[in-house]
C-alpha positions in Angstrom: 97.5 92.6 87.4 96.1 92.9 83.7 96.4 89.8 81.9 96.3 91.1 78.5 99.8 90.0 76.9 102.0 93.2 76.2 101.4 93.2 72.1 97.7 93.4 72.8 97.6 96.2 75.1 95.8 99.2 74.3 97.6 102.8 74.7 95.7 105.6 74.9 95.8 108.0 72.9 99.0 110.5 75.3 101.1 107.4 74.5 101.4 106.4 78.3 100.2 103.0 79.5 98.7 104.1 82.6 97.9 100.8 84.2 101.5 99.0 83.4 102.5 102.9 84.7 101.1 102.1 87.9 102.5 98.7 88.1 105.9 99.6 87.4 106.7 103.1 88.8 104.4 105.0 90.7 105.1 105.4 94.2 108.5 103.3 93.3 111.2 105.0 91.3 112.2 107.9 88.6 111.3 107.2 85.3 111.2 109.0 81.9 108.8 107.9 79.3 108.2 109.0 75.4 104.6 110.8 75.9 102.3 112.8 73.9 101.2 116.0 76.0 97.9 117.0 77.1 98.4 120.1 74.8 101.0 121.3 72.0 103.2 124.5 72.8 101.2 126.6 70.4 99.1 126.9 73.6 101.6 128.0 75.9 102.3 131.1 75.0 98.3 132.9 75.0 98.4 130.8 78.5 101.0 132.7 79.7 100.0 136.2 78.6 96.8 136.0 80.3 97.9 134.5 83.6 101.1 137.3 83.4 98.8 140.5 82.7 98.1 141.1 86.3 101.6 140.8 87.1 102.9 143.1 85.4 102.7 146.2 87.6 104.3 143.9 90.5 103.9 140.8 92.5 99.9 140.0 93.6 99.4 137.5 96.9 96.8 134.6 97.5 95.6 135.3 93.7 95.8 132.3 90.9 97.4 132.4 88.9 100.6 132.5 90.4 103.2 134.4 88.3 107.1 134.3 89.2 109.7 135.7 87.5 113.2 134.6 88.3 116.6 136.0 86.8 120.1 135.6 87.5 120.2 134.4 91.6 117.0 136.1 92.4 113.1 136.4 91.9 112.3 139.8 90.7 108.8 141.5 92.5 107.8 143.4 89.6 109.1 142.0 86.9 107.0 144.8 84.5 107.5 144.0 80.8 110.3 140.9 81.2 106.8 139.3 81.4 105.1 137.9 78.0 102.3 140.3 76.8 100.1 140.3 74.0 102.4 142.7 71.9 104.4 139.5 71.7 103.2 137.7 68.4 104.8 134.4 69.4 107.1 132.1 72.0 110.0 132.4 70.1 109.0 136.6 69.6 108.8 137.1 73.5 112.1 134.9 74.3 114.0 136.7 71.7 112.9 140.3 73.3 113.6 138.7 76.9 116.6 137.4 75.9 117.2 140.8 74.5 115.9 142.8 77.9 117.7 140.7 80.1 121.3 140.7 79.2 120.8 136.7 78.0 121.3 135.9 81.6 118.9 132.9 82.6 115.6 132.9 83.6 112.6 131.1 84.7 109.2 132.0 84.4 106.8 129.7 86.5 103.1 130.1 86.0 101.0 128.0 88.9 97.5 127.1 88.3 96.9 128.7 85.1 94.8 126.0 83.3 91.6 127.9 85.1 91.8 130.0 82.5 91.3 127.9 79.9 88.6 125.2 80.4 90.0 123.1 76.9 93.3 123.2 78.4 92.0 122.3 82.0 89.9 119.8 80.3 92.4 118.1 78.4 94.7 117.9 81.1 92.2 116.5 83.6 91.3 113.6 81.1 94.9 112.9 80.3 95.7 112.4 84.2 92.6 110.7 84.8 94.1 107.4 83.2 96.4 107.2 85.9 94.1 107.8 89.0 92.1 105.0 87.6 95.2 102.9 88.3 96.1 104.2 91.4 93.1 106.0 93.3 92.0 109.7 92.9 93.7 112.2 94.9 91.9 113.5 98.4 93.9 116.8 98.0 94.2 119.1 94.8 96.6 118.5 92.1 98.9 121.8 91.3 99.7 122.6 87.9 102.5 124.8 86.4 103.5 126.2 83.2 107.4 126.6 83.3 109.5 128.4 80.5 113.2 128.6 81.1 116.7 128.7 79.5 120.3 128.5 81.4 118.4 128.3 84.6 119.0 125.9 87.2 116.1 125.5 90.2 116.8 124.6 93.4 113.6 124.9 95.3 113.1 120.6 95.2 116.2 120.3 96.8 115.3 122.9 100.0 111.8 122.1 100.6 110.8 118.9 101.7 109.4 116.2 99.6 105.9 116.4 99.5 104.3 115.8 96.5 105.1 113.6 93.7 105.7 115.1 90.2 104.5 114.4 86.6 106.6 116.9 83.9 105.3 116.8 80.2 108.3 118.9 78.3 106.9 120.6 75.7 110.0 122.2 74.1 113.3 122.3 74.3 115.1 120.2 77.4 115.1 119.5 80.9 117.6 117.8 83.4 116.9 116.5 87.0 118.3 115.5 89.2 117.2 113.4 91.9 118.3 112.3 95.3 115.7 109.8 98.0 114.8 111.9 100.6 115.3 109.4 103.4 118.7 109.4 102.1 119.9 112.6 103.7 122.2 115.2 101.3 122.8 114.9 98.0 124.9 111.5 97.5 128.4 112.0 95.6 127.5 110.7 92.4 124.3 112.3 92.5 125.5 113.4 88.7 124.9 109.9 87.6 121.1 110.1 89.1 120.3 112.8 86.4 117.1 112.3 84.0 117.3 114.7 80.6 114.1 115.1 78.9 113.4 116.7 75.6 110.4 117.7 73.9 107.5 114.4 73.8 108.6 113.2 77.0 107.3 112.8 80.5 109.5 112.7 83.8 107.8 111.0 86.7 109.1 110.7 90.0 107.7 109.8 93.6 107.2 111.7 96.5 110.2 110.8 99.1 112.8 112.2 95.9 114.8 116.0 96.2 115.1 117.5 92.7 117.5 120.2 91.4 115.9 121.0 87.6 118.3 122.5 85.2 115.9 124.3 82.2 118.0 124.2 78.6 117.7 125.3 74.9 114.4 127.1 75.7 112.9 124.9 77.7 108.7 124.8 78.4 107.0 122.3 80.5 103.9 121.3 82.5 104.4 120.4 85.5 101.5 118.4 87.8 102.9 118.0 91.7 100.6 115.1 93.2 100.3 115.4 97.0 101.2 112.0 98.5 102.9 113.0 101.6 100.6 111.2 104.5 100.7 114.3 106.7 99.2 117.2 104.1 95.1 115.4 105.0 96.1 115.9 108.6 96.8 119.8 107.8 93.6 120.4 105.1 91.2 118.8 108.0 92.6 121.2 110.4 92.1 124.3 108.3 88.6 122.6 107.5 87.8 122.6 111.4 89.0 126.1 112.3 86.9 127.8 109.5 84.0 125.5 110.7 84.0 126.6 114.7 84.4 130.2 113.5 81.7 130.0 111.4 79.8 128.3 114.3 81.2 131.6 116.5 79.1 134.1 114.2 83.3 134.8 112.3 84.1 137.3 115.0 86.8 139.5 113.2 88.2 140.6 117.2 91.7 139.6 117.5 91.4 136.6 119.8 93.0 137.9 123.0 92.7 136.8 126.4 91.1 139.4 128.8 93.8 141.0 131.9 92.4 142.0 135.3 89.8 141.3 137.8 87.9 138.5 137.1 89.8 136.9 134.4 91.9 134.9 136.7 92.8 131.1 134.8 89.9 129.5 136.7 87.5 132.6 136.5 84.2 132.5 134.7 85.9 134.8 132.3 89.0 133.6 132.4 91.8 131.5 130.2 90.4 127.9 131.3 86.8 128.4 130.7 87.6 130.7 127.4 90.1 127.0 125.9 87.2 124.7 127.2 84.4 126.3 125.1 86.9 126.7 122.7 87.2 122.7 122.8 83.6 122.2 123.3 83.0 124.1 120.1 85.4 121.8 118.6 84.1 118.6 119.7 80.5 119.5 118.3 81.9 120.4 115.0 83.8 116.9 114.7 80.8 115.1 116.3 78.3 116.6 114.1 76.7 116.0 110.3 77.7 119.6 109.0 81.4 118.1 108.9 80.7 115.1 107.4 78.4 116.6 104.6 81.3 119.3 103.9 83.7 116.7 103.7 81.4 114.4 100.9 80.9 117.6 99.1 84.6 118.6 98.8 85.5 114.9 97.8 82.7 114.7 94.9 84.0 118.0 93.5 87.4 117.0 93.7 86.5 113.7 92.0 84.9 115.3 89.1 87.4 117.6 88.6 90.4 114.7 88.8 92.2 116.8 91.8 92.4 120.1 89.4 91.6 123.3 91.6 91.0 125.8 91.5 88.0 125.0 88.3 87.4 127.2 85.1 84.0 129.4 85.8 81.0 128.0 84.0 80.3 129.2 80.4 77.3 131.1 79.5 74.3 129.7 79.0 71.5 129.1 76.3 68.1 128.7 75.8 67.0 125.5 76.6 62.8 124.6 75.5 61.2 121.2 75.5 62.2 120.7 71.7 66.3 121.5 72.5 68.3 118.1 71.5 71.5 117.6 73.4 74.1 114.8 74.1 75.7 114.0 77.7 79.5 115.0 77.3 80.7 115.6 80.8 81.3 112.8 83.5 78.8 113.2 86.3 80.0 112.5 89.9 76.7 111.1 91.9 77.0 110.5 96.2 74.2 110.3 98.7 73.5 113.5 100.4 71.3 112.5 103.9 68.4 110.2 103.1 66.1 112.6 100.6 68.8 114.2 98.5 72.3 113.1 96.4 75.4 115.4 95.1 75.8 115.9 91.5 79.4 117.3 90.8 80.6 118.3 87.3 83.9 119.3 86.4 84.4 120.6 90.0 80.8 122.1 90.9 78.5 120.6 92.8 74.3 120.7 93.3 72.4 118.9 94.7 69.3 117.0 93.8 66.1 114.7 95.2 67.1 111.7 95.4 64.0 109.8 94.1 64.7 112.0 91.0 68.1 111.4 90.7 67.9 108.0 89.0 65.8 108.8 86.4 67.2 112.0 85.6 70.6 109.9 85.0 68.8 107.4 82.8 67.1 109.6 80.9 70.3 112.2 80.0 71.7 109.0 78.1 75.6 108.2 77.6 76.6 110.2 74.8 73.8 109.8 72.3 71.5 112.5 71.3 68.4 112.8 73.0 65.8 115.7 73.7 64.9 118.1 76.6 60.9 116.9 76.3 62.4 113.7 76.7 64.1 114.4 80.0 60.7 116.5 81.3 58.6 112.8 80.2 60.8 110.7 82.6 59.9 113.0 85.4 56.3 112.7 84.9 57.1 115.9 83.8 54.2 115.6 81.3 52.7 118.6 80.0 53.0 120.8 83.7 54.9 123.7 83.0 55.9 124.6 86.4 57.4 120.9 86.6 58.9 121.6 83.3 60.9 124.5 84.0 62.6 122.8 86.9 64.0 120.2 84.3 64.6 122.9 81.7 66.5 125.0 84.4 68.2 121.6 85.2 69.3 121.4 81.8 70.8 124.8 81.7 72.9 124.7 84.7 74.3 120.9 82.8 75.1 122.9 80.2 76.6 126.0 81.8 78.9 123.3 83.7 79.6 121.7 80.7 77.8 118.2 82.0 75.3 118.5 78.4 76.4 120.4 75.0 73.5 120.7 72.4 73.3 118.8 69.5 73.5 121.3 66.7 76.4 122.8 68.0 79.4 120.6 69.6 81.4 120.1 72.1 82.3 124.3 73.3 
């Protein structure tokens, strides 16, 4: 419990009190809140036009984005040029022609995961969000964002689908209503109309995991959307995928379709039967749980996860630059550090991961500094670096793959 008194408080700067957040309703109850959004609705619309371009010739599978197009009572597969595109100038320009194309009936255009595309939006998102899993613990699982733009639509997916994932909703522009039902309390009560929250533009709707939603989109509505997986079995389910790509790997990926053999010789309790087949299958099992490759992969996928604050999939790393002894720099991005066996330790930034010698790893750290400028001959000095140029261009290559993850940003030119 904070024992600052409520006047001296500080706010950051998105307006939310994370820590009285977590406190009051996380993991408790519904609640809308006046909040400044990770990014203005100026952004939304070059957002959109990228993530939509592939879509445009019909719906794409197992891809992120994720575009979907719904109209009138159905999802359209190839929703061609309903989608934004960059012959729209503006929002307001494309909603006019869709309004236009589509008879004004409603719509709802969901774009998930589409911050990869942007690393300023991805980044302001992730340090906006990061407040709050100071307060109440980082997610094991990744967060999914979405980009929703809607008018006269009404969505029930929240209220067939079970509850798994809590939800935070910036709205952007024009307004929102939900309405919310507790899960454990079967169908929708009777005066489920008097459980409605309404959101406008500046304001954030929060509510837990065990709540059904039905989201009406009005007056042009655009949002961000981040759903939060809290429901206790979805670990259960990523561990098991984990473990079944792990023993295939072990079994060389054999692409054969995993048949049991028929006829002689493959009775259940022949040598190549069913029996003996399931018990090296189990075997193979029991060495992947028992053994360090697991337990690496796991430490790995948590320190990236960390570093990224639960957004995945990650923007790709910029290009990078030519980095010599005499480059000045200043540490900008948060560096994730976790033991890695006895010799080495797991650097993630901003979702990627490397790995270095421990005994370097301290003084590496120490000498990349907390935000003030310092210099790459610097760096190369606190590794004994001294004038050996072989030894140098390790740090120097060090340096670059900082910068091309966005962990370092030189001096003379600013935060990219």
């Amino acid at each position: 419990m904070s024992t600052l008194a409520p006047e001296t408080r500080r706010t950051p700067p998105d307006g939310v009190d994370w820590e009285l957040f977590g406190q009051r309703h996380w993991e408790r109850r519904p609640v809308r809140l006046h909040a400044r959004p990770p990014f203005g609705l100026d952004a939304v619309h070059p957002l959109n036009v990228a993530s939509c371009a592939p879509f445009r010739a019909g719906t794409r599978f197992w891809v992120m984005p994720d575009v979907r197009f719904l109209v009138g009572d159905g999802w359209l597969r190839a929703p061609g040029t309903l989608l934004p595109d960059a012959t729209d100038p503006s929002l307001d320009a494309y909603l006019d022609r869709l309004d236009a194309d589509s008879g004004r009936q409603g719509y709802l255009l969901t774009v998930r995961q589409p911050l990869l595309l942007d690393h300023a939006l991805w980044s302001a998102v992730r340090d906006t969000v990061s407040g709050l899993w100071r307060q109440v613990g980082w997610p094991n699982l990744p967060v999914v964002a979405e980009v929703l733009t809607g008018d006269r639509f009404t969505q029930h997916v929240g209220a067939t689908e079970a509850p798994t994932h809590a939800a935070l909703t910036w709205v952007l522009g024009g307004r929102m209503d939900v309405r919310l039902w507790d899960e454990r309390g079967g169908p929708p009560p009777p005066d489920i109309a008097d459980r409605t929250l309404s959101a406008g533009a500046g304001e954030l709707l929060y509510w837990p995991g065990d709540q059904r939603h039905v989201d009406t989109y009005r007056d042009r509505c655009v949002a961000l959307r981040l759903r939060i997986p809290v429901d206790r079995t979805l670990p259960f389910t990523a561990l098991r995928d984990l473990l079944a790509d792990l023993v295939h790997a072990g079994q060389g990926n054999d692409e054969t379709v995993p048949y049991f053999p028929f006829g002689p010789g493959t009775g259940i309790d022949d040598p190549d039967g069913v029996l003996p087949r399931l018990t090296g299958l189990g075997n193979d099992l029991r060495t992947v749980v028992d053994g360090e490759h697991l337990r690496r992969t796991l430490r790995i996928r948590w320190a990236a996860l960390r570093s990224a604050a639960g957004l995945e999939p990650i923007p790709v790393p910029r290009e990078g630059v030519t980095i010599t002894r005499s480059t000045r720099f200043r540490r900008t991005g948060e560096v994730v550090r976790m033991p890695d066996g006895p010799a080495h330790e797991v650097w993630a930034v901003e979702g990627n991961v490397f790995t270095l010698p421990r005994a370097a790893g301290d003084r590496v750290y120490a000498a990349l500094g907390d935000g003030e400028e310092t210099g790459a001959d610097e760096v190369c000095r606190a590794l004994a670096a001294g004038d050996d140029d072989r030894n140098a261009a390790t740090v120097l290559a060090l340096l670059d793959k900082l910068y091309r993850l966005r962990g370092i940003d030189l001096a003379e030119e600013g935060t990219r």
